[in-house]
C-alpha positions in Angstrom: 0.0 0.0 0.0 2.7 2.2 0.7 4.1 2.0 -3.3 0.8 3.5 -4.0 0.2 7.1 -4.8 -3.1 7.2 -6.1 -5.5 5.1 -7.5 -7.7 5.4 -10.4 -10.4 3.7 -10.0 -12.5 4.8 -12.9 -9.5 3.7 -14.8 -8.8 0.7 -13.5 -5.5 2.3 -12.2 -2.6 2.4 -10.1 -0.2 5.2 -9.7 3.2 4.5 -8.1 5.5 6.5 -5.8 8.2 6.3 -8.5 5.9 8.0 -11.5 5.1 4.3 -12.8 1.6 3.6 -14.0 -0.1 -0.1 -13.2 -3.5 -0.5 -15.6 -5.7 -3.5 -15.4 -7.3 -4.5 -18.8 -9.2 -7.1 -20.2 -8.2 -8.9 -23.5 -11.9 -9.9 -23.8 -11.9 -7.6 -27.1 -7.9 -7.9 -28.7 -8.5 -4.2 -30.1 -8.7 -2.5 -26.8 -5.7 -3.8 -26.4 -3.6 -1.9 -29.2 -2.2 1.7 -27.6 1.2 3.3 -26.0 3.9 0.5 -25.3 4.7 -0.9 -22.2 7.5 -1.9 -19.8 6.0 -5.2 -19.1 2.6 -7.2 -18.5 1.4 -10.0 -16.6 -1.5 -12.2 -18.2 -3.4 -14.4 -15.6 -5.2 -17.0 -16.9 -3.4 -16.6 -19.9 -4.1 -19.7 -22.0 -8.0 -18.3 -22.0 -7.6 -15.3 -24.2 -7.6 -15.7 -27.5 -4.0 -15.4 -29.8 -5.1 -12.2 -31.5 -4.7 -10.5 -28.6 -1.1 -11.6 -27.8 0.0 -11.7 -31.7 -1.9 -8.4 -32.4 -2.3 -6.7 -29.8 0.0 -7.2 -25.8 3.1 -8.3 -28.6 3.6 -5.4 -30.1 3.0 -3.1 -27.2 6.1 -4.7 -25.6 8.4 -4.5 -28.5 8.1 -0.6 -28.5 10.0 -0.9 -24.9 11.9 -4.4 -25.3 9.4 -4.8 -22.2 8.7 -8.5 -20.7 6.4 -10.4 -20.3 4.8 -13.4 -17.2 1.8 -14.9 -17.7 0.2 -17.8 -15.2 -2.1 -19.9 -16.2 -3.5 -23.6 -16.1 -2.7 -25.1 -20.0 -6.3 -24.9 -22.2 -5.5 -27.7 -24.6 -3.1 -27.7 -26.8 -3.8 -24.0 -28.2 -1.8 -21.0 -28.8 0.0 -20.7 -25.4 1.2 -24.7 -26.4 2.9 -23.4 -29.1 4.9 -20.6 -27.9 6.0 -23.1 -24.9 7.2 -25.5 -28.0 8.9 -22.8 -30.4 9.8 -19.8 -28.3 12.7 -21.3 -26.6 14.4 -22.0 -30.1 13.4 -18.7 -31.5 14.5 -16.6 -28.2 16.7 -19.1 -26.2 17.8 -18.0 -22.2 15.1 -15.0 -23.2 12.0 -17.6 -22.5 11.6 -19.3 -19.9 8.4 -21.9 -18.9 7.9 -23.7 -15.6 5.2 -26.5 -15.0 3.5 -27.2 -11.4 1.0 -29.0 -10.1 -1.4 -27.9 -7.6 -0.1 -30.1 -5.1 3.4 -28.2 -5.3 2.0 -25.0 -4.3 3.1 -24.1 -0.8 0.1 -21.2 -0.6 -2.3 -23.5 -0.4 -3.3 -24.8 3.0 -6.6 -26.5 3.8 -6.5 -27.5 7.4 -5.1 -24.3 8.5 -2.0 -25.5 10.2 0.7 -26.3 7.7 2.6 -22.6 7.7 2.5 -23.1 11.8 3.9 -26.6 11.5 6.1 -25.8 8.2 4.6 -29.0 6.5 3.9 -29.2 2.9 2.2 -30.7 0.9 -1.3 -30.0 2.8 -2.5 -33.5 3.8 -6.1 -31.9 3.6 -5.2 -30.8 0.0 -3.5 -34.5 -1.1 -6.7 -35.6 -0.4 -8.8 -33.2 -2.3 -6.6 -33.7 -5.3 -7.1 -37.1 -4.9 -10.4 -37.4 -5.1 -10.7 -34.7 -8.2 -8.3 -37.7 -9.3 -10.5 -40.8 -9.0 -13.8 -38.6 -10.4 -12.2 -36.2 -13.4 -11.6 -37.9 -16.8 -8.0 -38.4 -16.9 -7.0 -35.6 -19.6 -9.0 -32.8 -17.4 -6.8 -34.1 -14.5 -3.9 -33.7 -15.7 -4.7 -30.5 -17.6 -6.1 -28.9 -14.3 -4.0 -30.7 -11.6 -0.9 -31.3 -13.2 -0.5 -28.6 -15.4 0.4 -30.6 -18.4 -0.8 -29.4 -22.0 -3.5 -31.8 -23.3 -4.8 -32.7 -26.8 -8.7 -33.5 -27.1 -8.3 -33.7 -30.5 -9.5 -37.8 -31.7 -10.8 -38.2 -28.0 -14.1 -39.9 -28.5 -15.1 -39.2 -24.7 -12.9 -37.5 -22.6 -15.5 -37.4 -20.3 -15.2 -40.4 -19.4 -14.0 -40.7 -15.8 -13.9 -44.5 -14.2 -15.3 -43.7 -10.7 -18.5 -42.7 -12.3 -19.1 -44.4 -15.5 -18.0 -47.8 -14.6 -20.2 -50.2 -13.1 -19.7 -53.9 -11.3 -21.7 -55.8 -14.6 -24.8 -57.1 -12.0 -25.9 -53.6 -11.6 -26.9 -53.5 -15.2 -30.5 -54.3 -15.8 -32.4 -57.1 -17.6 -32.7 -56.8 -21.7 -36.0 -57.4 -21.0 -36.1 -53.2 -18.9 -34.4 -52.1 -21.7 -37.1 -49.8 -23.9 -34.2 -49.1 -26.6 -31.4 -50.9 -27.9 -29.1 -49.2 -30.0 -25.8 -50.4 -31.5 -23.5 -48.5 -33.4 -21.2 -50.1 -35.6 -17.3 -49.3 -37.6 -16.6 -52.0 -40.0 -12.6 -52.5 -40.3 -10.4 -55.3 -41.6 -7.0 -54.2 -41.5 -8.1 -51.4 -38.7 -10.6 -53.5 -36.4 -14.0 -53.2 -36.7 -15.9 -52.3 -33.8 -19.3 -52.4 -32.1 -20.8 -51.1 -29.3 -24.2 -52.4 -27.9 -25.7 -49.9 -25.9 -29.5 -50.2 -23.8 -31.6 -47.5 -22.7 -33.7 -47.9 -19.3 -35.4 -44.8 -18.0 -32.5 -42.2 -17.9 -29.7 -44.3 -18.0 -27.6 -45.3 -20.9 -25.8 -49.0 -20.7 -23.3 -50.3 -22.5 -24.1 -54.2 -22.5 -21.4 -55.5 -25.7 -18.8 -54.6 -27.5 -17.1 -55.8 -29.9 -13.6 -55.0 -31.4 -11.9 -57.7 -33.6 -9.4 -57.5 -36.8 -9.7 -59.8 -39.6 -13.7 -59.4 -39.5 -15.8 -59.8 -43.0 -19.0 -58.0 -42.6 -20.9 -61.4 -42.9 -19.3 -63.0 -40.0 
């Protein structure tokens, strides 16, 4: 508080002690974004705004003042941000920099409310939260949210799917005969396998009962 000489509010901003000028912007819309350069930025959350606004817009604010640049942010798929963590260090060597965490490394983060007392780390309270966001997320939104590691969704036919919930001991599903619908969907293959799935509808509750997934296969057998 006591770096703070005035602050702006309508403006969303902060005037320093030593004449510097903090301003808080959105990159909601990339051409709001386009004005005087600056000395440096920090993006939170920065694999959610959209590459227009860094390529057109933050970019070339910062090259006016060879300004830097930090941006935090959980990894969004394998977008934009993927690709400057796969090209920039080539392109600007010791000038980039990227560091990966999971949540379970952050030491800020205490759940039972005793670990700075007792300097203990990781949070037992927050092992076990992770955990069970473990056993209940689909594995690639785990590891995109929890572990910080850029996922690709692209060819994932459910990445919903998440064990805990979806799978089922096989005497929990119902007679064919509760069924009201049975659907099967079918990928014929020789080389690649074909495929099938059976799958039975009863009240609101889809159930896979067959499957099938075999190379070698002519569509008469």
């Amino acid at each position: 508080k006591e770096l703070i000489a005035d602050h702006k509010v309508g403006e969303k901003k902060y005037l320093l002690i030593n004449g510097s000028v903090v301003e808080m912007r959105s990159a909601d819309n990339p051409e709001t974004l386009v004005a005087a350069g600056l000395d440096g930025v920090w993006i939170d959350e920065a694999a959610r705004i959209a590459r227009k606004a860094w390529d057109e817009g933050i970019y070339g604010r910062l090259l006016d003042k060879r300004g830097w640049a930090l941006m935090s942010t959980p990894p969004k798929g394998r977008n934009w941000l993927y690709d400057m963590c796969m090209n920039y260090p080539q392109l600007y060597g010791d000038d980039f920099a990227a560091f990966q965490f999971r949540s379970l490394d952050n030491t800020a983060i205490c759940l039972c409310g005793r670990c700075p007392e007792v300097k203990r780390h990781p949070c037992p309270e927050l092992a076990r939260e992770i955990e069970i966001r473990k056993r209940s997320l689909p594995p690639v939104y785990f590891k995109q949210d929890y572990e910080g590691s850029f996922e690709s969704f692209t060819g994932a036919c459910y990445p919903e799917y998440a064990p805990l919930i979806h799978d089922i001991d096989p005497s929990d599903i119902p007679d064919k005969s509760a069924f009201h619908r049975v659907i099967a969907g079918v990928d014929w293959g020789y080389t690649h396998p074909a495929a099938i799935t059976v799958l039975g509808i009863c009240a609101d509750r889809i159930y896979a009962v067959d499957e099938l997934w075999e190379r070698g296969l002519l569509v008469d057998e």
